[in-house]
Backbone as JSON, one array per atom type, in Angstrom:
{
  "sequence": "XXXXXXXXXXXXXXXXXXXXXXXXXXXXXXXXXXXXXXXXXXXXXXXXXXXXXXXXXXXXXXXXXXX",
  "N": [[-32.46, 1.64, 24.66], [-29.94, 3.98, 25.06], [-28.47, 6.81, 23.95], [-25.98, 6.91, 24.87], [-25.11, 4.45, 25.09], [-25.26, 3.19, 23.28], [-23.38, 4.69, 21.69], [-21.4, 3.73, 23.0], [-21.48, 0.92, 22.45], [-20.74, 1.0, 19.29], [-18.22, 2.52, 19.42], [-16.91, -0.06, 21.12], [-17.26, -2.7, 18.89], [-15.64, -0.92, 16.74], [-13.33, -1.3, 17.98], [-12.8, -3.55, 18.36], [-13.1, -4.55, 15.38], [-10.86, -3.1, 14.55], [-8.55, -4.53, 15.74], [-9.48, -6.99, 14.66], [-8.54, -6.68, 12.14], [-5.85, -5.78, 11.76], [-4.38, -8.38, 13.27], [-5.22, -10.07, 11.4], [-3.64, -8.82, 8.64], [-1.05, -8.87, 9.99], [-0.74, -11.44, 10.0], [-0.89, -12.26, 7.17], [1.08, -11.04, 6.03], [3.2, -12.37, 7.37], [2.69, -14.79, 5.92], [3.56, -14.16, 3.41], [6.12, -13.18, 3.56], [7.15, -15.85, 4.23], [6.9, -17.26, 1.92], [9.32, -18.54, -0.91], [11.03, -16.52, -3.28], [10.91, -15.3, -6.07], [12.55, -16.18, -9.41], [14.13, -14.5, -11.62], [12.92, -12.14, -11.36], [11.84, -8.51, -10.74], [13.43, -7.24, -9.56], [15.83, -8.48, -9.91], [16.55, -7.94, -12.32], [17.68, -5.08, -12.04], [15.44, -3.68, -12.11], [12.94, -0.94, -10.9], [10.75, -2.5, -8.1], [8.48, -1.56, -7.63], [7.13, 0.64, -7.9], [7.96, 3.26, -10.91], [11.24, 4.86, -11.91], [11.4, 8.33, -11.88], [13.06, 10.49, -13.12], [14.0, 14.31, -12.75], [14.55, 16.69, -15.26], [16.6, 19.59, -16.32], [15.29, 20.9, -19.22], [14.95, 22.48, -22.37], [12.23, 24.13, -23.79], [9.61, 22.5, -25.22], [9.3, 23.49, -28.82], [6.71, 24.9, -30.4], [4.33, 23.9, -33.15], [3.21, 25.76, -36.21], [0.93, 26.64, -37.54]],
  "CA": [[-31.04, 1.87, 24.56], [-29.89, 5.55, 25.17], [-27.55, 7.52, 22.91], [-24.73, 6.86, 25.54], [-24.77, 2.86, 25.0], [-24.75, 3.09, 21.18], [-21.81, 5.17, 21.21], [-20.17, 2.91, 23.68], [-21.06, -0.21, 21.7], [-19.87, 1.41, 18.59], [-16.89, 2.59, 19.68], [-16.23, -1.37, 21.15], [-17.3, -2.95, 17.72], [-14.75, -0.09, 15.93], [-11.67, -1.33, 18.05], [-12.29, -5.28, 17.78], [-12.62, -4.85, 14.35], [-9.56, -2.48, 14.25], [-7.55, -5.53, 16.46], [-9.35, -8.13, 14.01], [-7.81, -6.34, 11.0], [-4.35, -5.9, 12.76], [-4.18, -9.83, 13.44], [-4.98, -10.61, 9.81], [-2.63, -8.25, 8.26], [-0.11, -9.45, 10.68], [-1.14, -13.4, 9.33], [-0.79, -12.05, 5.59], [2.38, -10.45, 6.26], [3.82, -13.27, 7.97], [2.65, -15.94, 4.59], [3.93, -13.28, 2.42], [6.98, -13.22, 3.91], [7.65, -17.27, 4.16], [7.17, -17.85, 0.54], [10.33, -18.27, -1.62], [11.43, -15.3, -4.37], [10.73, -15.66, -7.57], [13.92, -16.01, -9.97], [14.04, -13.51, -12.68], [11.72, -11.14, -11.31], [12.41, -7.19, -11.67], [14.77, -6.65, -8.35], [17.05, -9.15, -10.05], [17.07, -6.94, -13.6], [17.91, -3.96, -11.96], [14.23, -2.6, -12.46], [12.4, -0.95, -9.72], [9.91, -2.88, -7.65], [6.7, -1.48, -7.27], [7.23, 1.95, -8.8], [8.67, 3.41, -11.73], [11.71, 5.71, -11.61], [10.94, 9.26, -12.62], [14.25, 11.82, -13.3], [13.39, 15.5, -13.5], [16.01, 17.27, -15.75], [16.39, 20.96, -17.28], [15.62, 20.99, -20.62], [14.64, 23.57, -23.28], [10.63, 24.02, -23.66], [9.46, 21.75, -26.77], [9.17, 23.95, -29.77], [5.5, 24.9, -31.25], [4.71, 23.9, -34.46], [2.48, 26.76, -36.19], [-0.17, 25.49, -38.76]],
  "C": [[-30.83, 3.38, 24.39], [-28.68, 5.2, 24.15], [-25.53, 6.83, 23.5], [-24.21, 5.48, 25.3], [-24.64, 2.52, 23.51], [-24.0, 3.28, 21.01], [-20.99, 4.33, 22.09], [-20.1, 1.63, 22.79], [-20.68, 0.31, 20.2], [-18.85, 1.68, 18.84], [-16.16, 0.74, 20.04], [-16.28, -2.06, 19.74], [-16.02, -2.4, 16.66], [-13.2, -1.08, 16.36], [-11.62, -2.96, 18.07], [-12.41, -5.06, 16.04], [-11.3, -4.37, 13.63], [-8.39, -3.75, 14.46], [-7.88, -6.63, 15.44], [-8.47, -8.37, 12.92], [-6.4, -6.16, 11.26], [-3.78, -7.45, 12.59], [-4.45, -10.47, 12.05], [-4.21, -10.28, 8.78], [-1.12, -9.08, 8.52], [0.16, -10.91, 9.98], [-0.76, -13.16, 7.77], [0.26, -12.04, 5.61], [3.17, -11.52, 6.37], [3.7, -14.64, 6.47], [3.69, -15.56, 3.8], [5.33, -13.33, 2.22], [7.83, -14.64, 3.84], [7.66, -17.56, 2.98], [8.15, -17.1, -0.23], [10.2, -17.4, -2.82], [11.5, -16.24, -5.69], [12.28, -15.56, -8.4], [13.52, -15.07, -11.22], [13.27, -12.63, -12.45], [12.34, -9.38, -11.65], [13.18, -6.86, -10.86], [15.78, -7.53, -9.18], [17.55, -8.28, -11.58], [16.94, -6.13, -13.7], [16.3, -2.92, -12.33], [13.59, -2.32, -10.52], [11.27, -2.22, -9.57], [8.57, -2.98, -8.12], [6.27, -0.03, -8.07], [8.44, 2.4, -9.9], [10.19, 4.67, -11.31], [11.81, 7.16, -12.62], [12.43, 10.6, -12.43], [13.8, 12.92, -13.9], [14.66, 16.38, -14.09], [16.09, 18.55, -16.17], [16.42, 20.24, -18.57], [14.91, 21.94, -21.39], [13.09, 23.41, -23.87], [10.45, 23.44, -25.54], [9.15, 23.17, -27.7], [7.67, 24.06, -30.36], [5.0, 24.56, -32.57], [3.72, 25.4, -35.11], [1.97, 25.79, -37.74], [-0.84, 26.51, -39.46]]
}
């Protein structure tokens, strides 16, 4: 097997498993999607999601204490 047929069957190997992972994503996605919402979860009490929310504000540099 030369150098040239390795890199060709690597490269094929790379993009079916790229297309396998694609088509299972896709399949996750699609479950993920069909199952009903939870009641009380954190979109319903005004909290974010998935991340927190971070407000940057002026304010006056904390104070040192001296010891």
């Amino acid at each position: 097997m030369t150098i040239v047929q390795m890199l060709i069957t690597g490269m094929i190997l790379i993009i079916v498993a790229t297309v396998v992972l694609a088509v299972l994503s896709y399949g996750v996605f699609k479950v993920r999607e069909r199952k009903a919402p939870r009641r009380g979860g954190p979109a319903e009490a005004g909290a974010p999601m998935f991340f927190e929310r971070v407000r940057i504000t002026s304010s006056p540099a904390p104070l040192r204490r001296e010891e």
